[in-house]
MARKOLMI-632836 format. One record per residue (C-alpha): x, y, z; residue number from 1. Coordinates in Angstrom, 1 decimal. Each point is the difference from the previous one (the first is absolute). Layout:
BEGIN
((X; Y; Z); NUM),
...
REM end
This chain:
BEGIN
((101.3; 90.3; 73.7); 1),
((2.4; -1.7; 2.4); 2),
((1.5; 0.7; 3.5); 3),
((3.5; -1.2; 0.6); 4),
((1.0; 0.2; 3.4); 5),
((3.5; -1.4; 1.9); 6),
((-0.5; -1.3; 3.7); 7),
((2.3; -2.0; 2.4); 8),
((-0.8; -3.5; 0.6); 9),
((1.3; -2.2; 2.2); 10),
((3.6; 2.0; 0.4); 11),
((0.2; -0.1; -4.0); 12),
((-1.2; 3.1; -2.4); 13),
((-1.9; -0.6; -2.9); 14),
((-2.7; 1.9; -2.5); 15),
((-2.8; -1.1; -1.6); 16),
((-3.8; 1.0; -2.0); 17),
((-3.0; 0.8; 2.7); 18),
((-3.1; -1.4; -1.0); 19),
((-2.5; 0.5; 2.6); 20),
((1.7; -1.3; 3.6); 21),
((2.1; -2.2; -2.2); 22),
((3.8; 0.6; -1.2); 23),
((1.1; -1.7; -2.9); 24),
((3.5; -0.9; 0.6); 25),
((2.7; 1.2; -2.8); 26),
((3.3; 0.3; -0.6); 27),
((2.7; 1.5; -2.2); 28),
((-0.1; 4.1; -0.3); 29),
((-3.5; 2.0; 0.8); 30),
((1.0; 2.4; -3.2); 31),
((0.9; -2.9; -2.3); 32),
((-2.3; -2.7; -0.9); 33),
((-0.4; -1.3; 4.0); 34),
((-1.1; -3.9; -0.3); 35),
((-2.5; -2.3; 1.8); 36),
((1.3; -2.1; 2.1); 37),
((-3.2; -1.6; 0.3); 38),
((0.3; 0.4; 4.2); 39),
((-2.7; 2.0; 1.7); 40),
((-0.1; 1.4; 3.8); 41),
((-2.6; 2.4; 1.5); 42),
((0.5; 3.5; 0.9); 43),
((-1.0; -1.0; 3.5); 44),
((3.1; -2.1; -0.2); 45),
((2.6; 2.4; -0.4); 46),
((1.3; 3.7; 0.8); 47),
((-0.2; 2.4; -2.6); 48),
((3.4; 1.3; -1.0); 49),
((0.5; 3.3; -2.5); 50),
((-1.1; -0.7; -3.5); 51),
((3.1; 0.5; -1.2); 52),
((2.9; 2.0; 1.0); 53),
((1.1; 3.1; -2.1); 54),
((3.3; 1.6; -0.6); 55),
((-1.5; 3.1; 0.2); 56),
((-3.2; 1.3; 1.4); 57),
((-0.9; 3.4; -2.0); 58),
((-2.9; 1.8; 1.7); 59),
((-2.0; 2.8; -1.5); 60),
((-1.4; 3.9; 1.5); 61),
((-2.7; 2.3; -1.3); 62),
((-1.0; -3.0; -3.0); 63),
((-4.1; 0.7; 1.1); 64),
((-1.8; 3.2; -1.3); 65),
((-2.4; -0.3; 3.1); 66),
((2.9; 0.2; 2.5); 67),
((1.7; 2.8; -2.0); 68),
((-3.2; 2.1; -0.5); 69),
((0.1; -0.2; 4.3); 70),
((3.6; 1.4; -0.1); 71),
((-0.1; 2.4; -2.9); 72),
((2.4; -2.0; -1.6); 73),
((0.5; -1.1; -4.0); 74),
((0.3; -2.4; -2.1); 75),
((3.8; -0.4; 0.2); 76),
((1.9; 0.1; -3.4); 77),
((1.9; -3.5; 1.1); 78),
((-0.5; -2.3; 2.9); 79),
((0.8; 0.9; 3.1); 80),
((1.0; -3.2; 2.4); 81),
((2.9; -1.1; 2.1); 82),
((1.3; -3.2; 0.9); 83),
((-0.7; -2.4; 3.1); 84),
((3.0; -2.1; 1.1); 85),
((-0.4; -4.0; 0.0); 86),
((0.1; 0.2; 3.6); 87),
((-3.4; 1.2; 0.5); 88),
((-1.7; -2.7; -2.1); 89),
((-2.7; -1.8; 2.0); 90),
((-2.6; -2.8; -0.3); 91),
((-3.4; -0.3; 0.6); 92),
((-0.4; -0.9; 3.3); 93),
((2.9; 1.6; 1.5); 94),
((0.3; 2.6; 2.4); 95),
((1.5; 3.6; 0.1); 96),
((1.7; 0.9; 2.8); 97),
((0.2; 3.8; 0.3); 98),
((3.2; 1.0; 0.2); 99),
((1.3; 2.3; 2.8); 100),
((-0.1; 3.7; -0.5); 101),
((-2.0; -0.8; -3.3); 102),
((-3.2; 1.9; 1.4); 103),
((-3.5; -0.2; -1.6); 104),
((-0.3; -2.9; -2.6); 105),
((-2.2; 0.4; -3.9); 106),
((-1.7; -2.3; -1.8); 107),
((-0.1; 0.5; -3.6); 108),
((-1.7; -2.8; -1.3); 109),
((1.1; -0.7; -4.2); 110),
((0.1; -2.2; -2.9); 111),
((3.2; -1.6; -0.7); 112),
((1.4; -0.3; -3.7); 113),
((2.5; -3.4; -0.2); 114),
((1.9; 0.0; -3.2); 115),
((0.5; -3.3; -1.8); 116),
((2.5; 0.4; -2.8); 117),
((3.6; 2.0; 0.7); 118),
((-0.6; 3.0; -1.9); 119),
((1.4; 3.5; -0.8); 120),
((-1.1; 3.0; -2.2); 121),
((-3.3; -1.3; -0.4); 122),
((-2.7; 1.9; -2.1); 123),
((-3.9; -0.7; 1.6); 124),
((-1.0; -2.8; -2.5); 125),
((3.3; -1.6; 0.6); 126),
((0.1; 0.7; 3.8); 127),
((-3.7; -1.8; 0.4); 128),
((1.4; -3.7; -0.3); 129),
((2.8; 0.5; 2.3); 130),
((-2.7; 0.3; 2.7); 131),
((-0.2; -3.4; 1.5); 132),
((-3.0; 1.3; 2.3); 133),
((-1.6; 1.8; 3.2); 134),
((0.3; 0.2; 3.8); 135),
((-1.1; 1.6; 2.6); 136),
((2.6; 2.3; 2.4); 137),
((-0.2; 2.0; 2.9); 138),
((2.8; 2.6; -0.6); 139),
((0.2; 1.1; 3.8); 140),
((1.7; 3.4; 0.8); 141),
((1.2; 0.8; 3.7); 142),
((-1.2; 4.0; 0.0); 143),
((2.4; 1.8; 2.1); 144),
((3.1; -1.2; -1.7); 145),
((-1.4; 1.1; -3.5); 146),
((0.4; 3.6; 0.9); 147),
((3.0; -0.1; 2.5); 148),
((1.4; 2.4; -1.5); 149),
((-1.1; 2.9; -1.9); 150),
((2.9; -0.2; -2.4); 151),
((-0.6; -3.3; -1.2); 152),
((-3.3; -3.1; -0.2); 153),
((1.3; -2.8; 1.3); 154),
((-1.8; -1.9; -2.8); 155),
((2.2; -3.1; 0.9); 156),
((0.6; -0.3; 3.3); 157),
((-3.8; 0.8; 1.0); 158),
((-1.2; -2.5; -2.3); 159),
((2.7; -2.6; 0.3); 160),
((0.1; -1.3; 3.4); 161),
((-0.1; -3.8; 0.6); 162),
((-3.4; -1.2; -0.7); 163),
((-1.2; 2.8; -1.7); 164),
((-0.7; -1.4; -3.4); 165),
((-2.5; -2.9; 0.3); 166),
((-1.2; -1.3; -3.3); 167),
((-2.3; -2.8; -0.9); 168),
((-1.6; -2.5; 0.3); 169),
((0.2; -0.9; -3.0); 170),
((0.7; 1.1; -4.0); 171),
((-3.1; -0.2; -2.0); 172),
((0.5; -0.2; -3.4); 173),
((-2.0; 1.0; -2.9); 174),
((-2.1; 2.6; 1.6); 175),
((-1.4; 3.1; -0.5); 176),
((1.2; 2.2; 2.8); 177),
((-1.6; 3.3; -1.5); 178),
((-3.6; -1.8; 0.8); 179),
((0.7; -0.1; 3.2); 180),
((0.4; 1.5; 3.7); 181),
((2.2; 0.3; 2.7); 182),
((-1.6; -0.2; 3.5); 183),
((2.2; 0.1; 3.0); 184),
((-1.4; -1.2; 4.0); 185),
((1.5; 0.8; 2.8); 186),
((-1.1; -2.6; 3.2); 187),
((-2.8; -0.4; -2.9); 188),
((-1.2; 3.6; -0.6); 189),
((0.3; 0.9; -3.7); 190),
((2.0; 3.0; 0.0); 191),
((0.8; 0.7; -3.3); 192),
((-1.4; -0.8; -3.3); 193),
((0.5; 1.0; -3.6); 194),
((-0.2; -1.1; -3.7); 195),
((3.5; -0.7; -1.8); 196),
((-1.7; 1.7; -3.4); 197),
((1.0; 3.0; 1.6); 198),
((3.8; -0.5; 0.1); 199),
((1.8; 2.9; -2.1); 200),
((1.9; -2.7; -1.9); 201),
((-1.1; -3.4; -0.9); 202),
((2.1; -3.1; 1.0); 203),
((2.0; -0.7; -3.7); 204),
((0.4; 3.9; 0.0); 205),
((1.3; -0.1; 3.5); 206),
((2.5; -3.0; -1.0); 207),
((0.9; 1.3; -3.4); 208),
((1.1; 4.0; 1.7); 209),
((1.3; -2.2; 3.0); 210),
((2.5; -2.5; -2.1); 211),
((1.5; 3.5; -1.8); 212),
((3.6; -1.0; 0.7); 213),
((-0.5; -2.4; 2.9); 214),
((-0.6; -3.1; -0.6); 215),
((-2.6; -1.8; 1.5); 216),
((0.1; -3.9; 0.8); 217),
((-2.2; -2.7; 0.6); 218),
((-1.6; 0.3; 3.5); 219),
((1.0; 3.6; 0.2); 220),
((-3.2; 1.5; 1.9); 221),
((-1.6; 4.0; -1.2); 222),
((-2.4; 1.3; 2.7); 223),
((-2.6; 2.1; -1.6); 224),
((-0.8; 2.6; 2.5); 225),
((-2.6; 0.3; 1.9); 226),
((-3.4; 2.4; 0.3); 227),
((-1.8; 2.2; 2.4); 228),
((-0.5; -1.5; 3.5); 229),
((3.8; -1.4; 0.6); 230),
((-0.2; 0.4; 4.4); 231),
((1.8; -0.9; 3.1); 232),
((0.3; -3.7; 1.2); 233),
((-1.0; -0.3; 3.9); 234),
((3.0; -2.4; 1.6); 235),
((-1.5; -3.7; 0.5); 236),
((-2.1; 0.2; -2.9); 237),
((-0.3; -1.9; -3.1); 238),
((-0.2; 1.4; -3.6); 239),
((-1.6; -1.6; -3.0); 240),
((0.5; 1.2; -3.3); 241),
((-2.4; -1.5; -2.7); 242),
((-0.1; -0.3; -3.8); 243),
((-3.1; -1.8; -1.4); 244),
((1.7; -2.8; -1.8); 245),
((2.9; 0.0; 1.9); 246),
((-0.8; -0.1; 3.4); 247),
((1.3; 1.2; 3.4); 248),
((3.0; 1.1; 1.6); 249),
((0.0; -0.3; 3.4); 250),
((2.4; 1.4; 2.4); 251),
((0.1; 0.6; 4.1); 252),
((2.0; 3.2; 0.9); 253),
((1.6; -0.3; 3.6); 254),
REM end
């Protein structure tokens, strides 16, 4: 397994392998044989930036059984998701600021799919090595604006507000996610936990039905839903979403 992260050091961006509190330095391209520059800083050192910055941010609904069983929903015949804009990318670290009029904030605390290798029209077994690895997101949702009008679910516009798509800290690669859980803690109370063996579809599933005439790119980020227990975010407080393996997102909301 390794944990590539991108930070800001000294003015100047840069990525490199976590090991421990230690980053090995690299250079070149994250999604194409990265090299050692043989350099080393420590994460105390420097700020965490994004992992890597996606042209496209795909996020999925109703992809658990236990969170459609609660709303008498189905397994749907193809994914359902929408798209967050580039705008509401955000580190670890960073804060949200609640925008005005944007009412009560969600957590919805997921794993994050990064694809690798550019890719379209993939089957499942090809679809599984354009996954470069896993992250942890936090796909907030501002309530009221969802269901501003009954015509219509703002889908976009409740979802896509500055700041409202943190990712991170890191991508983990060569992992299992479907051994694992997503816990999320808000001012450190868990409030949500659930197993990602119970997503409808599995991540090269997802990817393959996903890259069906759009073609997905290296860095390009799928959110896998989330479970039961998704809930409001008090203003002031601080979320962590955490993936063993991966570690934790951490954002304050203002």
């Amino acid at each position: 397994m390794a944990r590539w992260l991108r930070y800001i050091h000294d003015g100047e961006s840069g990525f490199g392998r976590l090991d421990g509190e230690t980053i090995a330095v690299h250079e070149g391209d994250l999604f194409a044989d990265p090299a050692p520059t043989g350099a080393t800083l420590q994460l105390a050192e420097v700020t965490l930036d994004l992992p890597c910055r996606p042209s496209k941010y795909i996020a999925l609904w109703n992809n658990f059984h236990a969170s459609a069983e609660k709303q008498g929903l189905t397994r749907p015949e193809v994914p359902l998701y929408f798209v967050k804009p580039a705008s509401c990318y955000l580190a670890s670290g960073q804060t949200v600021t609640a925008p005005d009029g944007g009412g009560r904030l969600l957590f919805e605390g997921e794993l994050g799919i990064v694809i690798g290798r550019r890719g379209r029209d993939l089957t499942p077994e090809a679809a599984a090595a354009h996954i470069f690895g896993y992250t942890c997101v936090n796909d907030v949702t501002a309530l009221e604006a969802l269901k501003a009008d009954p015509s219509f679910t703002h889908w976009t516009r409740s979802k896509g507000y500055d700041g409202f798509g943190p990712f991170g800290p890191v991508i983990a690669t060569d992992i299992d996610p479907e051994a694992l859980k997503v816990a999320v803690r808000v001012n450190g109370r868990e409030r949500q936990r659930y197993p990602l063996a119970d997503m409808m579809r599995r991540p090269a599933e997802l990817v393959a039905e996903l890259s069906r005439g759009m073609t997905l790119e290296p860095g390009d980020l799928i959110a896998c839903g989330t479970s039961v227990g998704a809930g409001p975010i008090p203003k002031g407080a601080t979320v962590e979403v955490e993936i063993d393996g991966i570690g934790i997102l951490s954002n304050g909301f203002s």
